[in-house]
N, C-alpha and C positions, 0 to 999 in steps of 0.2 A: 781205441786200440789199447793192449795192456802194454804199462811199463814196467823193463825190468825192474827187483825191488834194488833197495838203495843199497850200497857199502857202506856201514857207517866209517866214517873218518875217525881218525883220532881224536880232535877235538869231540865228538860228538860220543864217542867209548868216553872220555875223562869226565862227563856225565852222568854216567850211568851209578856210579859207584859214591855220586856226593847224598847223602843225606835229604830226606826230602823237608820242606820247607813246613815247619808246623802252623797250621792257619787256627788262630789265635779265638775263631768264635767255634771251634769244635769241640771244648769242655761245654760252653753257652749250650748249642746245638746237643751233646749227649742229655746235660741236664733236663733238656725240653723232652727231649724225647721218652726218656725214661718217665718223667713225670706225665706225660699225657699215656704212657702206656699204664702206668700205676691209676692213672684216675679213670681210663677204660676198665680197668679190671676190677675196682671198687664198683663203678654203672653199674658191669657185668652182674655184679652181685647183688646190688641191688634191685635190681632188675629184676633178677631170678627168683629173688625171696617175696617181691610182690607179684609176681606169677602163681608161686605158690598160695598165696593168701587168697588170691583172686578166685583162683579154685577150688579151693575146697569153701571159700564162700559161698562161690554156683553152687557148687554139688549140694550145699546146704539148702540152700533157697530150695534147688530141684525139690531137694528131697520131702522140704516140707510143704512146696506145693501140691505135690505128688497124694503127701497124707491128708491134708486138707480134701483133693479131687475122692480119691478113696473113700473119703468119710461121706460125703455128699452124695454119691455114687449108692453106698451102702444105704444111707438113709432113705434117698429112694427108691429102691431093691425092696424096702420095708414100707413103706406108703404105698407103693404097688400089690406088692403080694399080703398087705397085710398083717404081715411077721410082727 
């Protein structure tokens, strides 16, 4: 069953308005945090820039297996017909 909600009491209002208690490892805690967001964002980038590298490495590779297939191809285009 619901209970009505509370009246706060006076003692309980002479709380409201004190100052809250500062917990002493919350510089500690900001510093971590910010440092593990700076060293994500560093990964991040390095991450990205060998992504970058990775690719156009493939596309490298591709390309010059691709001209390699081509040549071989043509060569025998030309031992077939003679050319």
């Amino acid at each position: 069953m619901v209970e009505p909600a509370r009246i706060p009491t006076p003692v309980d209002a002479a709380h409201v308005d004190d100052p809250p208690i500062p917990d002493p490892n919350d510089a500690r805690r900001a510093y971590h945090y910010h440092r593990a967001k700076r060293r994500a964002r560093i990964e991040r980038r390095r991450e990205r820039r060998w992504a970058r590298i990775r690719f156009w490495f493939m596309l490298g590779c591709l390309l010059v297996v691709l001209a390699v297939i081509g040549v071989l191809i043509l060569q025998q285009i030309q031992n077939v017909f003679g050319i």
